[in-house]
Each structure stands twice: as structure tokens, then as C-alpha cells.
DOKOL-810690 format. One record per residue (C-alpha): residue number from 1; residue in three letters; x, z negated, y. Coordinates in steps of 0.1 Angstrom, whole numbers. Layout:
<rs>
R    n  res     xx     zz     yy
R  NUM  Ala      X      Z      Y
...
</rs>
This chain:
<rs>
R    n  res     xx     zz     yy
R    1  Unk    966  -1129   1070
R    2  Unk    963  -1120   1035
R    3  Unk    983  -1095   1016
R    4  Unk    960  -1061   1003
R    5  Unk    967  -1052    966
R    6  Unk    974  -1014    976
R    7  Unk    974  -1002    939
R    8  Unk    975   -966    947
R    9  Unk   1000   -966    978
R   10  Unk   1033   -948    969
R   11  Unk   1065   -953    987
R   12  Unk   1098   -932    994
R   13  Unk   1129   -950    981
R   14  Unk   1149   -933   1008
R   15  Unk   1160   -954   1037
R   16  Unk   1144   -949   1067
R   17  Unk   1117   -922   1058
R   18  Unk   1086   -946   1057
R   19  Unk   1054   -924   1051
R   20  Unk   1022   -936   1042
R   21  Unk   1013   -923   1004
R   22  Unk    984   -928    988
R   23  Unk    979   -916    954
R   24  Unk   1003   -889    932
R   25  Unk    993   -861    951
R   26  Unk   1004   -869    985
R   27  Unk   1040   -884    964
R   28  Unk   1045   -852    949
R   29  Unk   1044   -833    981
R   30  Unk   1065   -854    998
R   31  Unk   1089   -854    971
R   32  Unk   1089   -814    972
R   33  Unk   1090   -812   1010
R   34  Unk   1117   -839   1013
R   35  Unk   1136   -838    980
R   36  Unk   1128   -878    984
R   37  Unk   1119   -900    955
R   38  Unk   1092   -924    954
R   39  Unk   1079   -952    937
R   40  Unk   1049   -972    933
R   41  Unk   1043   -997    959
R   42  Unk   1052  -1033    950
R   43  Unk   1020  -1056    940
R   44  Unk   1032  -1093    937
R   45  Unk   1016  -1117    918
R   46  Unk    995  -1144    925
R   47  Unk   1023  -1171    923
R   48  Unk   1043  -1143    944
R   49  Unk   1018  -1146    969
R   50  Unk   1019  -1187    968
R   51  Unk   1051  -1187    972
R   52  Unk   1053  -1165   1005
R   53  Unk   1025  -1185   1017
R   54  Unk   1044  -1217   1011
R   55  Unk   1070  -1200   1030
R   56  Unk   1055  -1186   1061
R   57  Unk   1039  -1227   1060
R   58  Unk   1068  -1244   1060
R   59  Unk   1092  -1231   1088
R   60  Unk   1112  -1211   1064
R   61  Unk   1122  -1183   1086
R   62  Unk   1130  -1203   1113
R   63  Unk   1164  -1197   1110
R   64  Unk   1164  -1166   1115
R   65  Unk   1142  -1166   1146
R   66  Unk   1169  -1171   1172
R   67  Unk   1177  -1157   1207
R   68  Unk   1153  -1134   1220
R   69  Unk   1131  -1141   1186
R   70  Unk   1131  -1175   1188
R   71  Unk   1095  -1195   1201
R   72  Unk   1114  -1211   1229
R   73  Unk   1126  -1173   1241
R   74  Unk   1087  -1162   1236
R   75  Unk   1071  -1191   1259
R   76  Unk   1055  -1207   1226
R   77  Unk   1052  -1238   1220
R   78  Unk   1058  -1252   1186
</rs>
């Protein structure tokens, strides 16, 4: 599935507090409710984007999908 360019999304820098901001109004009242600062939402590039393709293609993160995680664990085959 491809990524959404989300150019007005805000985020909250604060681990753990993950709201859903859109736009500099609804940043700016979280950061008065909260005390939180936030950010603009990461947009990568187009070469950021090939590259994560290329990595969700090629078995990359298959390392890290052991144990319960793992295909095998899940019933799938690969």
C-alpha cells in the first residue's frame, strides 16, 4: 500500500502521546492542553519511498519477524 503525503498532519514529539493533528490549530491546542511539542509530520521523498519499497520487497525485516511474529508462528506460508 502506498504511503499518503500528509502535508498538513502534525505530530507530538512526546513519547507515547500519539494524537491525530491536522493543521496548526489543532497543534496549538494540544500543545496548550498538554505542554507537549509538536512537529510537522515527516514527508519522505521519492527515493525515500523506493527505498522502503525495495525493503518491504526483498525480505528485509525478516529478521526481525521471529517467534510469535514470525510467518511459520502465523500459519503463512512463504
Amino acid at each position: 500500500m502506498a504511503e499518503r503525503d500528509q502535508h498538513s498532519r502534525r505530530r507530538c514529539v512526546v513519547t507515547g502521546c500519539n494524537p491525530v493533528m491536522h493543521g496548526d490549530a489543532e497543534a496549538a491546542a494540544h500543545t496548550a492542553e498538554s505542554g507537549h511539542r509538536t512537529a510537522k509530520w515527516p514527508i519522505r521523498s521519492a527515493e525515500g519511498k523506493r527505498r522502503a519499497h525495495v525493503r518491504n520487497q526483498t525480505g528485509y525485516y525478516d529478521k526481525y519477524n521471529v517467534g510469535e511474529k514470525s510467518p511459520e508462528a502465523r500459519g503463512m506460508d512463504r
